[in-house]
Every structure is written in structure tokens, then in C-alpha cells.
N, C-alpha and C positions, 0 to 999 in steps of 0.2 A: 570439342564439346559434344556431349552426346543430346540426341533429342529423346525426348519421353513421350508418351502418350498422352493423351492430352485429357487432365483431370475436370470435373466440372467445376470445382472450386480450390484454388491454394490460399493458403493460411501462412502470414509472414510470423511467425512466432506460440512457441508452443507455450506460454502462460495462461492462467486462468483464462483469462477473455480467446484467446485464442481456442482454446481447448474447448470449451462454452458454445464455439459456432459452432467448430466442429463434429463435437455432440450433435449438436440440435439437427443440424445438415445430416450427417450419419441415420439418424434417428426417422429421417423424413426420404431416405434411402437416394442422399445425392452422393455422389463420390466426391473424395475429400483429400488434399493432404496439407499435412503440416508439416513447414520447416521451423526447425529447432536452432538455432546456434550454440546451444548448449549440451553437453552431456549428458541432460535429462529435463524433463519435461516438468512443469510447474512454476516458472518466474522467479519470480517475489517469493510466491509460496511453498514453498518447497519442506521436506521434511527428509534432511541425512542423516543418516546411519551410517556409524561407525563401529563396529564390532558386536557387542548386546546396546548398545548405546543408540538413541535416534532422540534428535530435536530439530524445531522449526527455523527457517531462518528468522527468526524476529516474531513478535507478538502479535500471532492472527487468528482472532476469534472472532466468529460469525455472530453480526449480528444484521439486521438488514431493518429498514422502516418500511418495505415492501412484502407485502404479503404473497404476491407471484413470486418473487423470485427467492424468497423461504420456503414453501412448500416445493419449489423447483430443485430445494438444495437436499430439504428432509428426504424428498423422492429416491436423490442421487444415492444419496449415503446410508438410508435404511437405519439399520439399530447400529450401527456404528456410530449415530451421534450421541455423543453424553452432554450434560449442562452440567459446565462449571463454574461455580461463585467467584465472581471475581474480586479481588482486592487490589489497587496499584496505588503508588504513595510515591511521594517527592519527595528524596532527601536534601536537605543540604542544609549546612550549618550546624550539621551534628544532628541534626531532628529528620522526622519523617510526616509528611502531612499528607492526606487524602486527596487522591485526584481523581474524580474530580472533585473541583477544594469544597468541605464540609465548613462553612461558616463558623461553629465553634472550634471545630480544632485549629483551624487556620486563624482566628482570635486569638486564643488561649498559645497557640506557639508563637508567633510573633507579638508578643504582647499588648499590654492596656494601652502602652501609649502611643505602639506602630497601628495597632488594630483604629484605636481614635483617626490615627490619619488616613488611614485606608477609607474608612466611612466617609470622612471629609471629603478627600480625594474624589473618590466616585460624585457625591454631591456635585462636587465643583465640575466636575467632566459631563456628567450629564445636563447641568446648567448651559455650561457652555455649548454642548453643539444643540442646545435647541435656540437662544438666545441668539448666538452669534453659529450659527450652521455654516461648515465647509467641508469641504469637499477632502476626502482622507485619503491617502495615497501607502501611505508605508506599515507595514506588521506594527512598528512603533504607535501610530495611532492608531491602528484597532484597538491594540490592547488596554490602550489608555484611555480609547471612550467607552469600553466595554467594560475594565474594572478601575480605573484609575491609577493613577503614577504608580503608588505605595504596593498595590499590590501587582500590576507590573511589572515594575522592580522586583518583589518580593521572590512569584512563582515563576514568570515566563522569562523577562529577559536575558540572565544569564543562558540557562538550557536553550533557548531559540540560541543564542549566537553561538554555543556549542555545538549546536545541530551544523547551522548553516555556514559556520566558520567567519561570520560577515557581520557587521553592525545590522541590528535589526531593522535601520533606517534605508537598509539596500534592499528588505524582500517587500513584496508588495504586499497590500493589506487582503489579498482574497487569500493569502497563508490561513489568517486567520479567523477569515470569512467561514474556509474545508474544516478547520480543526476545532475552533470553539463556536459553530452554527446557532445563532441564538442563545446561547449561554452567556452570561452577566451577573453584575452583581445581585439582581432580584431575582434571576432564577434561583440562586444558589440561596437567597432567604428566603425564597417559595418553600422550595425543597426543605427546607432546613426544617418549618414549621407546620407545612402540610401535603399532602401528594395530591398531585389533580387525579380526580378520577376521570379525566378523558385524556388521561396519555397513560401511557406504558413505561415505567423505565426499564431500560433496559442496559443500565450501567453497571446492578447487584450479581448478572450471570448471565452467560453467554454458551452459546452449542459450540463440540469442539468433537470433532472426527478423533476416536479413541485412541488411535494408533498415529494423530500428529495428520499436519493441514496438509501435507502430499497425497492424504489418500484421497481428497477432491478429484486433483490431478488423475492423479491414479485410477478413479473408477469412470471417469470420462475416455481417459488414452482404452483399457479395455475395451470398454464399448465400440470406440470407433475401431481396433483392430478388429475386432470380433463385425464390424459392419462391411471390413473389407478397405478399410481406409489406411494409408498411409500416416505415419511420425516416423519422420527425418531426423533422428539429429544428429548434434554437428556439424549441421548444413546451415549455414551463415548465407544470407543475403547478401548480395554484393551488387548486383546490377537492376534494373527495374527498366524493361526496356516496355517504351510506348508510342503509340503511335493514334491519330486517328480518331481522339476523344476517347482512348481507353486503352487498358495496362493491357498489353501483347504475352508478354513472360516475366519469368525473374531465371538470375541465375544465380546458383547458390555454389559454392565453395564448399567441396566434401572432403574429405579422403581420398577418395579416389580422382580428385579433379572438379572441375568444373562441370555443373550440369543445368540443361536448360530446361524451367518447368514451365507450361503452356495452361492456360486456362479458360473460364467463361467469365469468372468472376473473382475477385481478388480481397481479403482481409487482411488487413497490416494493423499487427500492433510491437512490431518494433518502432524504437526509438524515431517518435517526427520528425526530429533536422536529419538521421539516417535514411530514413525515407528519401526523403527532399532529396539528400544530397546525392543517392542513388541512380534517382531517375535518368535513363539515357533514350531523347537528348537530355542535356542538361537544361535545366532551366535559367533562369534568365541569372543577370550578376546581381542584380537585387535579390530576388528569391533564395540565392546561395546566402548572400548575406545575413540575411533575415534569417534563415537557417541556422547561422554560424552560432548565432548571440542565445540558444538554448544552449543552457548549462545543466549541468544533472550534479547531485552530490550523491559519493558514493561512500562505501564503508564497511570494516571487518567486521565482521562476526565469530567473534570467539567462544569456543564452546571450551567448557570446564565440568571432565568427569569425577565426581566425588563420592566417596563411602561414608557417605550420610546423605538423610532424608529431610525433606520438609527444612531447611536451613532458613529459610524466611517464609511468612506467610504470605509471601506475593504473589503473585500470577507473574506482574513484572514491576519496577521498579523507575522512574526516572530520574540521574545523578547531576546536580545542578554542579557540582564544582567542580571549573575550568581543569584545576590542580589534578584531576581523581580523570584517566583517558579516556574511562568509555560512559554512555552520553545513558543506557537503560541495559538493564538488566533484565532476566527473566529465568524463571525457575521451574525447568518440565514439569518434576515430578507435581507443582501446584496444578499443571494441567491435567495427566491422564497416568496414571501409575503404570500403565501399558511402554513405559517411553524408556526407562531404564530399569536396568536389573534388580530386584529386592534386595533394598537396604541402601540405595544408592540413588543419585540425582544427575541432573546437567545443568549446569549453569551457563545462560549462553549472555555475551556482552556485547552490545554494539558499541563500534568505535568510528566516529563519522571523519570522512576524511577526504581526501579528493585523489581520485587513477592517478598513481606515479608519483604521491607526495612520498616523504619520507616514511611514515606512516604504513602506505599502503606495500611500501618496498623493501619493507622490515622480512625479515628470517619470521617464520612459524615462532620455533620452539624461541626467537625472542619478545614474539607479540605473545605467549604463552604466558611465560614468567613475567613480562610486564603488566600483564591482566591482573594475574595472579597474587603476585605481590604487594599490587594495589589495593585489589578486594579485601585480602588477609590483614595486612595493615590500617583500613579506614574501616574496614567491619569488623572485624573479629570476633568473625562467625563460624571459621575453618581453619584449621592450621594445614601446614604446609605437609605434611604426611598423610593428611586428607586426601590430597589430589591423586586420582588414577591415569590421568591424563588431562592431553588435550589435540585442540582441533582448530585452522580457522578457515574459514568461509570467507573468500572476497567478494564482495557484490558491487559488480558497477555500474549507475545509474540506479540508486537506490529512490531518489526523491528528485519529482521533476525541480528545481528554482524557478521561482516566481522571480525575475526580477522585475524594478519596476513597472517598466513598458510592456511587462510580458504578453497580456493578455491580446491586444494588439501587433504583436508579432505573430503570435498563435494563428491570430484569426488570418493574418497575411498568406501562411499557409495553409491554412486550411480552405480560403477559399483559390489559391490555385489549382489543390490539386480537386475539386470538385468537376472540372474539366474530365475529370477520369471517368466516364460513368458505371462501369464493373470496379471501382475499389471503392470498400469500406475501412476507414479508421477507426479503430478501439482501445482499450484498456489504459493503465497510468501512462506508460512512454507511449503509447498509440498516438494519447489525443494531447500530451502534456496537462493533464491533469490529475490532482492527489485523489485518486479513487484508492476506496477499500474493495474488500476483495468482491463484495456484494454489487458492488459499483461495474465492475470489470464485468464479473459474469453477468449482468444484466446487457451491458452492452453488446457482449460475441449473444446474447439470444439477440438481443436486436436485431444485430447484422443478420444474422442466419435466415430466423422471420424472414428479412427483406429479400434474399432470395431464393427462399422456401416458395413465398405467396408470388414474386417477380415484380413486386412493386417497391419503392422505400417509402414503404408504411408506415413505420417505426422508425425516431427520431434518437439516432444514438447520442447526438449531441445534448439529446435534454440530459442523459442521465447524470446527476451529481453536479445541481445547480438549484436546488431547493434552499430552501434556508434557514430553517427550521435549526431545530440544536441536534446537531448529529446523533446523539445516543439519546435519544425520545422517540417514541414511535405513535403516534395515531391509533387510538382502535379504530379498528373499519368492520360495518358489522355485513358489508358485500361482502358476497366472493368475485377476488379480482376477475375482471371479464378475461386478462390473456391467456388464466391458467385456462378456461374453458376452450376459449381458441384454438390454441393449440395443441391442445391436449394433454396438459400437464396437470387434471384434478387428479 
């Protein structure tokens, strides 16, 4: 194995949050590198090109309830951000209803006398946990003290157990703690009847990098090359060697072999139980364990090039029945006309599935025509001489699993490796938590901050533990004090 010269900070993972320290470290003239295990740098967020064709993996538009780390982002990206109107809708059952659910449409499609029991419903559920109050454990009961059974039933439960492949009675209820934050059935008659003027929504449109969400990635990795800093990729993590109350190296698996990288200070946001299981020595046979029981769900993303435009007015789409394979849909050209050729679109599908199911170990050009054939037949929006092609995208470790006991396993981990004092944990697979993209890069500043200034100042762990309803934002009529800090006005 060869030795290297010994960096002031390695970055286990080039995704957003990674990318985010690195930045910021860059920026504050520390030396930096980041290992990649992939063939390109951006995670989650990524944006492939194939041919004159380029879309995202999956539906990622910025929105943030933080005012630091939005002007951190406008800074980033300059006039390449655009604002797009969003529109997304739930079909199923032949219909398409607004999400998030608009009160009359979601009435008026489920009718006079399911709508009657949806209102009941909620009555009866919110009676209940105040009357008789316990203690809620499963996605099953959030959603049924939040909106009750009918509606439930209605919106979420199918599509949750498509998502997660598993009765909704397996994921734990902080699922949708992250996802529907403070949203209920009274916000949505709030909404329906009047807007507060001390919030912001921010569900009607959202900032969206012209040229598709890689260029985040993209104008961070410039930076840091142009600072003198290293991106690795291909360089996969394999070993985390420690000693001492703190991480000594890592060695990563390149092309060329094995290589060993040395540092002062260490960020990991590769996958936690990969972490854990990493560490040499190893850790204890309970900590491996505890390791073991994180699950990830993964899933294709199938892109579909078409000679036509604007095919739906969605942004994206989520498909409740079981029957129909992939779980949301999304439609570039509704984002940035920059994305594919005049006169033409991409239609990208996710299909959730799990590494090595049958599924996942399909031929292309069969997950193609399966896509395909699907959409043409339950939509019949495109015909089959439409299509220019196609593309799929595997991604593994798409969404961490909450299951039950999770959060408590988590925390099992996390307070072992605290023993480390040079490593910080970030991002969705970092910390095992559903961060958006806002979420992520707020964390790699965290980290960076901590050893920018040489103290841990900044609490990565708070990030994305509010409670509020996620796409609602506060006016604040301060200027946040970190942008000043650090020098990000």
C-alpha cells in the first residue's frame, strides 16, 4: 500500500454534505480531500447526461426554512438559480389529487360520503389521543392521529408500503414525523381558507439550478480543485483504522490498489453501519450488531427520452397503485427547459426495490420497456413511437429505514464512535437520517465551522429535528448571525 502525505482534513464521501465541508474548509485555505466511491461526485443529487439529454436523479428542489443556509446556496450558484412553480399530485384510482392534499379537491374526489368519514375519522382520532393519550410507535399511527383512518387509507397507506415494501406497521412513526412535520388536518383547513401572514409557503415554487441539481455539486468540486484540494473518485472506503481516541487513516480501494490516507481531522458521510463496520480494531460484537439491523431501501431510476414536451403539468407525480411499478414520476422539462433538446422531454421513474432483488437485477433495456409500457397503458399520454430512448440509474441506499427500534440503535452508534475526537458525522447515510438536500449542506458547514474555528461549536446533530411542517418557513426579520460569522453575507 502506498502512503500519502498527510492531508489536514479527509472527507469519507463526495455527496452534498461532504462536498459542503469541503467547500467551506477550501474556502478558509485548509487542505482537503475527498474520497468518492463513485464515479462522480454529488450522492443523491446528482444530474446525468446522456447524449443532448440530462436529468436528476429524483425530485430535488431547494427549499430550506433557514435563512443561512439559502443565501449560502444563492451565493453558490449566482444567476443560475431559476424559480420553479411547483405542481405534484397523487394519482390513483384513475384520479389525480394535490399534494400537498388541498381540502376541496381531496373532498370532491373521494366523495360526499368518504369525505363525511374522513371528517369523522379525524374527530374521532384527535378525541382520542387527547382523552385517552399514548404513546405512538408506528408510521401507522402517526398518520392516523394526524389525519385519521379514511384519509390514511385514502393518501398514504398504499404509496408508504410501495415505498418501503413492508406493512406500515414496521416503519417507525418519526417516518412521518420528517415527512409530514406539523401538517394535519387543520393545517390543510387553515390553508384552504386563509394564509397566515407569519409564515411563508413555500410549497407554490421552489429555486432550481438551471442546468439540473449536479451543478450544486459541481460548483463546490470546482472550487475546491481550483483551492488545491483533492476529489478521489472511485475510491471506496474499506478500512478506518484507529487508535488512541481518534481516527489514525482510512484506506480506500482505487484502481490502482490500495491506498492509505492520513489526516488531522476526519468527515464521514458514508453509510453509518459501513462506518461502524469499518473500523479496525473492530468494535465490540454488540456494536457490529447493532450495526447490522440498519437497512436502507434502494431503487431504479428510469429515465425515458421523448419527442414531445410539457406531457403533464407536473414537476413530479406520486403513483399509489401497487399494480403500476414505479412509486413517482417526474417531468425535466416542468423544471428547466435547459435539460433536454427543443421539442423533447425526460421522464424519469423511480422504482423502489431492494440491492439484488429481482427487480434490481433486471436487464436495462427490460426495466425500459417495463417502465414504458406501463406509463403508455395507464396514462395515455405518449405512444410508443414517442420514445427516443432510455436510461436506468441504480441507486443503493436510497432512503435510510426507520425501523421500529431505530432511533435507539442509532443513538447506540453514535455514541460509540464519539470516543473519536477528529471524526465528524454528516449527511442522510452519515447520520441515518431523512435529510433534504438543505439539511445535508447545513451539516458539512457545521462540520467544517468545527474545524475551521477548532472547537465543536456547531451541533450537527441538531440539524433536522424541528418540528414544524416541513415546507413552511418563518419570516425572520434578523440577519442570521452565522452568515455574518463566517463570512457568508
Amino acid at each position: 500500500m502506498n502512503k500519502r502525505k498527510i492531508p489536514q482534513t479527509v472527507i469519507l464521501g463526495g455527496g452534498l454534505a461532504g462536498l459542503a465541508s469541503a467547500y467551506e474548509l477550501s474556502r478558509a485555505g485548509k487542505k482537503v480531500t475527498v474520497l468518492e466511491k463513485w464515479e462522480d461526485v454529488g450522492g443523491l443529487a446528482r444530474t446525468i447526461k446522456v447524449g443532448r439529454f440530462a436529468f436528476d436523479t429524483g425530485p430535488h428542489r431547494w427549499y430550506t426554512k433557514s435563512n443561512m443556509v439559502n443565501g449560502w446556496m444563492l451565493k453558490l450558484l449566482g444567476k443560475e438559480v431559476i424559480n420553479v412553480p411547483r405542481l405534484t399530485r397523487i394519482y390513483f384510482d384513475k384520479k389525480f389529487f394535490f399534494y400537498p392534499i388541498k381540502l376541496k379537491n381531496a373532498m370532491m374526489g373521494i366523495g360526499l360520503i368518504k369525505a363525511f368519514r374522513a371528517v369523522t375519522d379525524y374527530i374521532i382520532a384527535r378525541l382520542k389521543s387527547r382523552l385517552f393519550p399514548s404513546v405512538l410507535h408506528t408510521m401507522e399511527d402517526g398518520y392516523i392521529s394526524q389525519f385519521g383512518k379514511t384519509l390514511y387509507e385514502t393518501f398514504f397507506k398504499r404509496y408508504s408500503e410501495k415505498l418501503w415494501g413492508t406493512n406500515c406497521r414496521n416503519i417507525s412513526i418519526d417516518w412521518v414525523g420528517q415527512r409530514t412535520r406539523g401538517l394535519n388536518f387543520l393545517t390543510i383547513l387553515k390553508e384552504s381558507v386563509f394564509k397566515s401572514k407569519s409564515v411563508v409557503s413555500l410549497v407554490d415554487e421552489f429555486s432550481y439550478p438551471d442546468r439540473g441539481v449536479g451543478r450544486i455539486a459541481d460548483k463546490m468540486v470546482d472550487f475546491v480543485k481550483k483551492s488545491k484540494g483533492e476529489i478521489k473518485l472511485e475510491s471506496e472506503v474499506v478500512t478506518v483504522n484507529c487508535g488512541g481516541g481518534k481516527i489514525v487513516s482510512v484506506v480506500a480501494r482505487e484502481k490502482g490498489g490500495e491506498k492509505v490516507y492520513k489526516a488531522e481531522e476526519f468527515i464521514s458521510s458514508i453509510p453509518l453501519n459501513s462506518l461502524v463496520e469499518s473500523l479496525k480494531p473492530s468494535p465490540p460484537a454488540a456494536i457490529l450488531k447493532t450495526a447490522a439491523k440498519l437497512k436502507y431501501r434502494d431503487e431504479l431510476q428510469v429515465a425515458l427520452f421523448i419527442k414531445k414536451t410539457h406531457i403533464t403539468p407536473d414537476t413530479w407525480i406520486y403513483v399509489h397503485p401497487k399494480e403500476i411499478p414505479f412509486m413517482r414520476v417526474m417531468e425535466m422539462d416542468n423544471w428547466s427547459s435547459r435539460l433536454s433538446p427543443a421539442g423533447t422531454t425526460t421522464m424519469v421513474f423511480e422504482v423502489a426495490c431492494n440491492e439484488g432483488d429481482r427487480v434490481w437485477k433486471m436487464k436495462d433495456e427490460q426495466v425500459i420497456n417495463m417502465i414504458a409500457d406501463s406509463f403508455i397503458s395507464e396514462f395515455n399520454l405518449i405512444k410508443k413511437e414517442d420514445l427516443i430512448g432510455g436510461h436506468v440509474h441504480r441507486v443503493p441506499k436510497e432512503y435510510p429505514v426507520y425501523h421500529l427500534d431505530y432511533k435507539e440503535d442509532v443513538q447506540i452508534l453514535k455514541d460509540y464512535l464519539r470516543q473519536f475526537s477528529n471524526l465528524q458525522i454528516i449527511g442522510r447515510n452519515g447520520t441515518f437520517r431523512y435529510n433534504n438536500m438543505d439539511h445535508s449542506i447545513e451539516m458539512g458547514l457545521y462540520a467544517a465551522w468545527n474545524i475551521i474555528k477548532g472547537e465543536r461549536k456547531w451541533d450537527v446533530d441538531s440539524v433536522n429535528i424541528e418540528r414544524e411542517y416541513l415546507e413552511e418557513k418563518k419570516i425572520e426579520t434578523v440577519e442570521d448571525e452565522l452568515l455574518e460569522e463566517n463570512g457568508r453575507k
